[in-house]
C-alpha positions as CSV (number, residue, x, y, z in Angstrom):
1,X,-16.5,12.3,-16.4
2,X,-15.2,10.8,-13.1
3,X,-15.9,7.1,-12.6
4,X,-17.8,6.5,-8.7
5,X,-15.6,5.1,-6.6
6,X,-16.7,3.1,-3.6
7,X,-15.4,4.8,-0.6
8,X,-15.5,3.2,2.6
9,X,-15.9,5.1,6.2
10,X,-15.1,4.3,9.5
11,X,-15.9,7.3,11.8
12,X,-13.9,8.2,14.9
13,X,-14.8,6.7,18.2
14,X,-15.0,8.8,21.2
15,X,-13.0,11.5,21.8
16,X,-11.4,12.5,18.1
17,X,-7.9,13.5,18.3
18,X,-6.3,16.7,16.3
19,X,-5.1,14.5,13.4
20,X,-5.8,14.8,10.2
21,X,-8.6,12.2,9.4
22,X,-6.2,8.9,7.2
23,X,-7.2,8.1,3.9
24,X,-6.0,4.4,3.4
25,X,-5.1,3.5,-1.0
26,X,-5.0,-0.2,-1.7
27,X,-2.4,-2.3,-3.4
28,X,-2.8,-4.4,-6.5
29,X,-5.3,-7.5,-7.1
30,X,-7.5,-6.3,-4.3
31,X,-9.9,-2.9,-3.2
32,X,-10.8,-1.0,0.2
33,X,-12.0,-4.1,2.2
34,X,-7.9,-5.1,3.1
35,X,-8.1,-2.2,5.6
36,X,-11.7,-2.7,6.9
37,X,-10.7,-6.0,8.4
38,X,-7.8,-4.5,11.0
39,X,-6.8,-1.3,10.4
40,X,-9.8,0.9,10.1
41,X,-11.2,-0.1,13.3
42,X,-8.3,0.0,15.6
43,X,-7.6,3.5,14.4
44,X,-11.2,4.6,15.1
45,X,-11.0,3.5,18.3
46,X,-8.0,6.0,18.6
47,X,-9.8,9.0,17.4
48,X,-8.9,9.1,13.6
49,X,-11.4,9.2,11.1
50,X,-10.9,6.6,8.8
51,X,-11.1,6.4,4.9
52,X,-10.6,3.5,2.6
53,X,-11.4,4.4,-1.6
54,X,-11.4,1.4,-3.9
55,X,-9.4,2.4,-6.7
56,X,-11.0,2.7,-10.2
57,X,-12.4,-1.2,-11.9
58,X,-11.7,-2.3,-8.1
59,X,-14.0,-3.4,-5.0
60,X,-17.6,-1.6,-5.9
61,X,-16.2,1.3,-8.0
62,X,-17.0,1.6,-11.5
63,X,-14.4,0.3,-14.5
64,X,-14.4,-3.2,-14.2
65,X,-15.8,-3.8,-17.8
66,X,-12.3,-1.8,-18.7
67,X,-10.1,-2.4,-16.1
68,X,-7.0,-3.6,-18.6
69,X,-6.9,-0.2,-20.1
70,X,-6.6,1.5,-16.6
71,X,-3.5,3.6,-16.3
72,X,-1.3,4.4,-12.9
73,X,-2.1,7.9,-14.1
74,X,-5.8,7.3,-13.9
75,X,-5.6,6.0,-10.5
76,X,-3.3,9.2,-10.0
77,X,-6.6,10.9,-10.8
78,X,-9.2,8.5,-8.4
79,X,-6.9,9.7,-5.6
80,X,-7.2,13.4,-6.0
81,X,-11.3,12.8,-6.4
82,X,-11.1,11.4,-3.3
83,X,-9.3,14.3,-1.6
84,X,-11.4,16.6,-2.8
85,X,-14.5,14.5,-1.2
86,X,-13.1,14.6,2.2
87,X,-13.9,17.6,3.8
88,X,-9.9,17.9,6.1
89,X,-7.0,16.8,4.0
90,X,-6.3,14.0,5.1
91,X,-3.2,11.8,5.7
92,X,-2.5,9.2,2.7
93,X,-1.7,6.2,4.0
94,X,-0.7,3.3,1.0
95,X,0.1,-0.6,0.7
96,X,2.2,-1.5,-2.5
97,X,0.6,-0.2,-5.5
98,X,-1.5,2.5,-3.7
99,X,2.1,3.4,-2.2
100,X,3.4,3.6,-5.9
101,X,0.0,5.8,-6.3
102,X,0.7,7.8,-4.0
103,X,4.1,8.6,-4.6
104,X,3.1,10.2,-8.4
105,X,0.0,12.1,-6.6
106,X,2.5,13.7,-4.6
107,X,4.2,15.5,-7.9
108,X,1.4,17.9,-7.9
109,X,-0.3,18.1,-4.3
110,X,0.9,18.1,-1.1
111,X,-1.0,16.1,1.9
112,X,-0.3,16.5,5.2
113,X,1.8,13.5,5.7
114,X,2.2,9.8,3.7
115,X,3.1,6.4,5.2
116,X,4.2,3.7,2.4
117,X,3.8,0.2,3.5
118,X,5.6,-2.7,1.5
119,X,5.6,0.2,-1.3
120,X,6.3,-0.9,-4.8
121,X,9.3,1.5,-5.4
122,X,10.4,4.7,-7.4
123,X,12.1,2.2,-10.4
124,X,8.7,-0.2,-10.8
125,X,8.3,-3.7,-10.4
126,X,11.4,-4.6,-12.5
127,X,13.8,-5.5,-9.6
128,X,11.3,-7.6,-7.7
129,X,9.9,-9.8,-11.1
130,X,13.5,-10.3,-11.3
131,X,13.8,-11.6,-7.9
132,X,11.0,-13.6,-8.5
133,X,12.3,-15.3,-11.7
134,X,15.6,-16.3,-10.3
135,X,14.0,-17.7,-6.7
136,X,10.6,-18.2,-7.5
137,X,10.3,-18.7,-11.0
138,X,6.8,-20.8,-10.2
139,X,5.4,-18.0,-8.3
140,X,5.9,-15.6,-10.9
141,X,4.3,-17.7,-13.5
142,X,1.4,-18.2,-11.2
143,X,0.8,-14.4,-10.6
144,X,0.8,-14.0,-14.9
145,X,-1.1,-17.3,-15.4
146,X,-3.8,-15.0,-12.5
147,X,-3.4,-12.1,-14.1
148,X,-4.9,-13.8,-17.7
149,X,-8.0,-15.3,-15.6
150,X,-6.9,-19.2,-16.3
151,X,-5.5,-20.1,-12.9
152,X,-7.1,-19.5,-9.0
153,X,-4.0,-20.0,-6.8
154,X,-5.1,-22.3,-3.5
155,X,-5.2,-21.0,0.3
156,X,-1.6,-22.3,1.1
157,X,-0.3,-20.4,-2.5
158,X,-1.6,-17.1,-1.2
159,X,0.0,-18.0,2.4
160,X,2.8,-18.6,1.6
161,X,3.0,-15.9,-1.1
162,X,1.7,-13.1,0.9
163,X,1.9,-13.7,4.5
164,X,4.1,-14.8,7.2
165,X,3.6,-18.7,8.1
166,X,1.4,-18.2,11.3
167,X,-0.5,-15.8,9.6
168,X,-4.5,-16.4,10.8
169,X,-6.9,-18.8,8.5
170,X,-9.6,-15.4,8.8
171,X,-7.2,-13.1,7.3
172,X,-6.3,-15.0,4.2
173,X,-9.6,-16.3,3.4
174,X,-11.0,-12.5,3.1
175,X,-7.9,-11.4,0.9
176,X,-8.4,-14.3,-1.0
177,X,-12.9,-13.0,-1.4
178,X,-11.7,-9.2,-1.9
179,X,-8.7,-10.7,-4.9
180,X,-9.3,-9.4,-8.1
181,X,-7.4,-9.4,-11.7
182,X,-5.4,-6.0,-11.9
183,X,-5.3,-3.6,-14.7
184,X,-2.8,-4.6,-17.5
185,X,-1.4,-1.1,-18.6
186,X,-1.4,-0.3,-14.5
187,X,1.2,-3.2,-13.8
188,X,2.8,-2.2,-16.9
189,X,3.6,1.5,-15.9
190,X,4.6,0.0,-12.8
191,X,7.3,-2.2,-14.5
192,X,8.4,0.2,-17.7
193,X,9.6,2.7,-15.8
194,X,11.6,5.1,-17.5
195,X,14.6,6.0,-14.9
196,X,14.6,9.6,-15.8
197,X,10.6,10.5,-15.3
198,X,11.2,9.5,-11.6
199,X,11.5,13.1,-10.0
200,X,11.7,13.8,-6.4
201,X,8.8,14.6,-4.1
202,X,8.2,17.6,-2.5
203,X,9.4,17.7,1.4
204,X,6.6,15.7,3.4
205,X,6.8,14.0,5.9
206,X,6.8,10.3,5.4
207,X,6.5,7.2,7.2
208,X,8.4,4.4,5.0
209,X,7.7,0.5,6.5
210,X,8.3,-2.8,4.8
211,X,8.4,-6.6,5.9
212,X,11.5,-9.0,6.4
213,X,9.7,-11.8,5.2
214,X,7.7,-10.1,2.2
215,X,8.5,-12.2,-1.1
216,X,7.1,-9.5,-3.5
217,X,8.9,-6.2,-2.3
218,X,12.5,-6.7,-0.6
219,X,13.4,-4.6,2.0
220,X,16.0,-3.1,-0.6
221,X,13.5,-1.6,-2.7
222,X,11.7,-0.3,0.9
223,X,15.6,1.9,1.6
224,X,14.7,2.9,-2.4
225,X,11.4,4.6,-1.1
226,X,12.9,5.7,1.7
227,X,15.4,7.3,0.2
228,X,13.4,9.5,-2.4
229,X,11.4,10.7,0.6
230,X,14.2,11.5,2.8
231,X,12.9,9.3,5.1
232,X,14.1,6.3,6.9
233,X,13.2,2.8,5.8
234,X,12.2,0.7,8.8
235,X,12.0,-3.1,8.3
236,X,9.4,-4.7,10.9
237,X,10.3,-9.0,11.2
238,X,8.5,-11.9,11.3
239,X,5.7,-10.1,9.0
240,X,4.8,-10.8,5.1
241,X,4.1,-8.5,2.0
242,X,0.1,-7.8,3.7
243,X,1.6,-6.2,6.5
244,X,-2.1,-4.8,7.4
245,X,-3.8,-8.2,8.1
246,X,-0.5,-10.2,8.7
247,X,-0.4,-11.6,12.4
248,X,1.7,-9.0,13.6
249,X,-0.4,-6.4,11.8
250,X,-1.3,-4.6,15.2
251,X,3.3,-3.7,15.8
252,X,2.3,-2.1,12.0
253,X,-0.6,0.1,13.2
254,X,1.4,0.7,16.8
255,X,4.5,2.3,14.8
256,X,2.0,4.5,12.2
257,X,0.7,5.6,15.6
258,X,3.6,6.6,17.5
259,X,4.4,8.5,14.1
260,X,1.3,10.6,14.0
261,X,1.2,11.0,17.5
262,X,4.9,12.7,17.6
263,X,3.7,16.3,16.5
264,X,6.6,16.9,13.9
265,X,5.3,13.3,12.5
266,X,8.3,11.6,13.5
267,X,11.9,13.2,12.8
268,X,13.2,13.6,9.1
269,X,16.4,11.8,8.5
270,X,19.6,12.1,6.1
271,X,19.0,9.7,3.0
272,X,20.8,6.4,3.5
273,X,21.4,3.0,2.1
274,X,20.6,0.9,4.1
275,X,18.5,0.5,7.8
276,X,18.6,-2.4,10.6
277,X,15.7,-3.8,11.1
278,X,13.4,-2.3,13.6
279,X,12.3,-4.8,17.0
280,X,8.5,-6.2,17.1
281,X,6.0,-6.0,19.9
């Protein structure tokens, strides 16, 4: 039996445009609210209709009495419910983990059209816990001590951790409301990641963004997404790993809609190594 998942709706406004409606997957720690602050809104007001589904033991969803036994695979499965409950298929748009989430969905369906934001990439969270333990070994031991419910990191932690330094007081205090422990066996398939089960993708089109400044996932592993979608890894500056509610959140939203907008959903590249970084409004 399907667990209920709390799905969050922000009709169109005005005239709807022909777009798919956007279906918006959450990262780890956190549930559907990240994208009701910013996003959901300013696309409404450009004619999308607007989805938001808090993943299983997240946000008001049922699991949270066994969350740690939540698989990737299980949110695999919360994301096709959801498909089926929206009536157009709609575009999957996904921040870190949901990215991650996202990317296995897409081994046995085909959406219109994805956009990965700060993605965590095809090979896991191995590479950036490494980073971590050679640059930020406190950080890292901060995010496990979190992870085991014994330590509640402070405003300026989750600053500094997840945004960029001007990042606005409003948008870290409601991150830091919406912040949740995250399934143990979920982070696990995210960092045991067996090199052969990552296969590629069927051909969709796909949107691949990251942040300069984001401390969790380097724009290298962004060109690693990139690259299994045969896409083209753009790095936006001056923008931290919550590139949704970051100050420069709206230059985010702006380049997702110039994408959609173009009819072909922007153009499909050769795979590549590396990308400069693209300019901020």
């Amino acid at each position: 039996m399907s667990p209920r998942l709390e799905l969050l709706h922000e009709p169109a406004k005005g005239t709807k445009n022909d777009s798919p409606p956007l279906l918006f997957v959450h990262g780890a720690f956190c549930d559907a609210s990240c994208w009701a602050l910013r996003f959901m809104p300013w696309f409404a007001r450009r004619g999308y209709d607007c989805w938001a589904v808090s993943l299983e033991g997240h946000g008001g969803s049922e699991g949270r009495h066994y969350l740690a036994a939540v698989s990737i695979d299980d949110y695999v499965k919360n994301l096709a419910a959801t498909m089926r409950r929206i009536k157009t298929p709609p575009i999957l748009i996904g921040h870190s983990m949901g990215g991650y989430v996202i990317r296995h969905y897409l081994s046995h369906h085909i959406p219109p059209a994805v956009v990965f934001l700060a993605s965590v990439p095809p090979g896991g969270l191995a590479s950036s816990s490494l980073r971590m333990l050679t640059h930020t070994p406190q950080m890292l031991m901060k995010l496990n001590l979190y992870q085991h419910g014994v330590y509640d990191p402070e405003f300026i932690e989750v600053k500094e951790m997840l945004f960029s330094r001007d990042a606005p007081d409003e948008a870290v205090e409601h991150l830091i409301r919406a912040s949740q422990p995250e399934s143990q066996r979920a982070l696990m398939d995210m960092t045991l990641v067996h090199p052969l089960a990552i296969g590629l993708p069927p051909p969709v089109p796909a949107l691949v963004l990251g942040a300069a400044d984001d401390m969790l996932i380097p724009p290298a592993d962004i060109v690693g997404t990139a690259n299994l979608m045969d896409a083209r890894a753009e790095i936006l500056p001056h923008m931290g790993h919550m590139m949704m509610m970051d100050t420069r959140w709206e230059s985010v939203a702006m380049r997702i809609h110039e994408w959609l907008e173009d009819g072909r959903f922007g153009h499909r590249r050769q795979r590549e190594t590396a990308s400069p970084p693209a300019s901020a409004t």
